[in-house]
N, C-alpha and C positions, 0 to 999 in steps of 0.2 A: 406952567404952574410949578414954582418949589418944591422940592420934595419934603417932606415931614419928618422932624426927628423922631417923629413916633411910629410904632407898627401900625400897617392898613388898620388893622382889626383894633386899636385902637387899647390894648392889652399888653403884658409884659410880654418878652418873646427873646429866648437866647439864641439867635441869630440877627437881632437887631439891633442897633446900625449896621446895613450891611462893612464890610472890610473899608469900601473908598471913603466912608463917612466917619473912620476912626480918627483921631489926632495922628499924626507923624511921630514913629518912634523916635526918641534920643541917639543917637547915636554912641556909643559905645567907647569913652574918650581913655577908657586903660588902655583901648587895642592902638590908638592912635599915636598920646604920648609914651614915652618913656625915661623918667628923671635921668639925666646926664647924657642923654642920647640926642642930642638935638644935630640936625644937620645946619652944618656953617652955610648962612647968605641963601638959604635955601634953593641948594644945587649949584649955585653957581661954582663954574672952574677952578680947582689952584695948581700946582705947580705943587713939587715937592724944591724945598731949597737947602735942602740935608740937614741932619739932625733933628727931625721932627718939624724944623721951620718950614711952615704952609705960606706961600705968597699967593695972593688974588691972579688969574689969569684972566685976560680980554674976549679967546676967543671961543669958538663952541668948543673944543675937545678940550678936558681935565679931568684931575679927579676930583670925586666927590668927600668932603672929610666933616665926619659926625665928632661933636663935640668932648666926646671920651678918649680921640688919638685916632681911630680906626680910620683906614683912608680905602678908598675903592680906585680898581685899575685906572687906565685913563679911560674917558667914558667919552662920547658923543654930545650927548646934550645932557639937559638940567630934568628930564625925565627920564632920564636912565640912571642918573644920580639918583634920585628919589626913587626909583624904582630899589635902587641898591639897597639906598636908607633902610627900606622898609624889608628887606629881607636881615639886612643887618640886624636890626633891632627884633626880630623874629627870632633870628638864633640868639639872641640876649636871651630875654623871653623865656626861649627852652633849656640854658645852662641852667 
């Protein structure tokens, strides 16, 4: 049998709808974006080619580079870049 969006008792009640029967919170998209801070190709590899010039790499190891200049070590893969991302954009954040 369906559960009822109403109380047993059939009266108002502030614990009613229990928690799992609430809508899904929004997620929180200040924490998420950050104006100018975008991560290029999202994680994928580049290559430093001197002078700031960022060239695309093929394979899994590069670094990751957010779209205000900031470039991270060479990293492993495209979840370590993004892992980077998001502490990058954390110490943004806190300046």
């Amino acid at each position: 049998m369906p559960r009822s969006l109403f109380p047993p008792d059939g009266g108002p009640s502030e614990d009613w709808p229990p928690d799992y029967m609430q809508p899904p919170r929004v997620a929180d998209r200040n924490r998420t974006r950050l104006a100018g801070h975008a991560l290029q190709h999202e994680g994928k590899p580049f290559e430093d080619g001197g002078e700031g010039n960022w060239s695309r790499t093929y394979g899994a190891a590069g670094r990751g580079v957010c779209e205000c200049g900031e470039a991270s070590t060479v990293l492993a893969s495209d979840a370590d870049r993004k892992r980077w991302h998001k502490g990058h954009k954390d110490e943004v954040r806190r300046a």
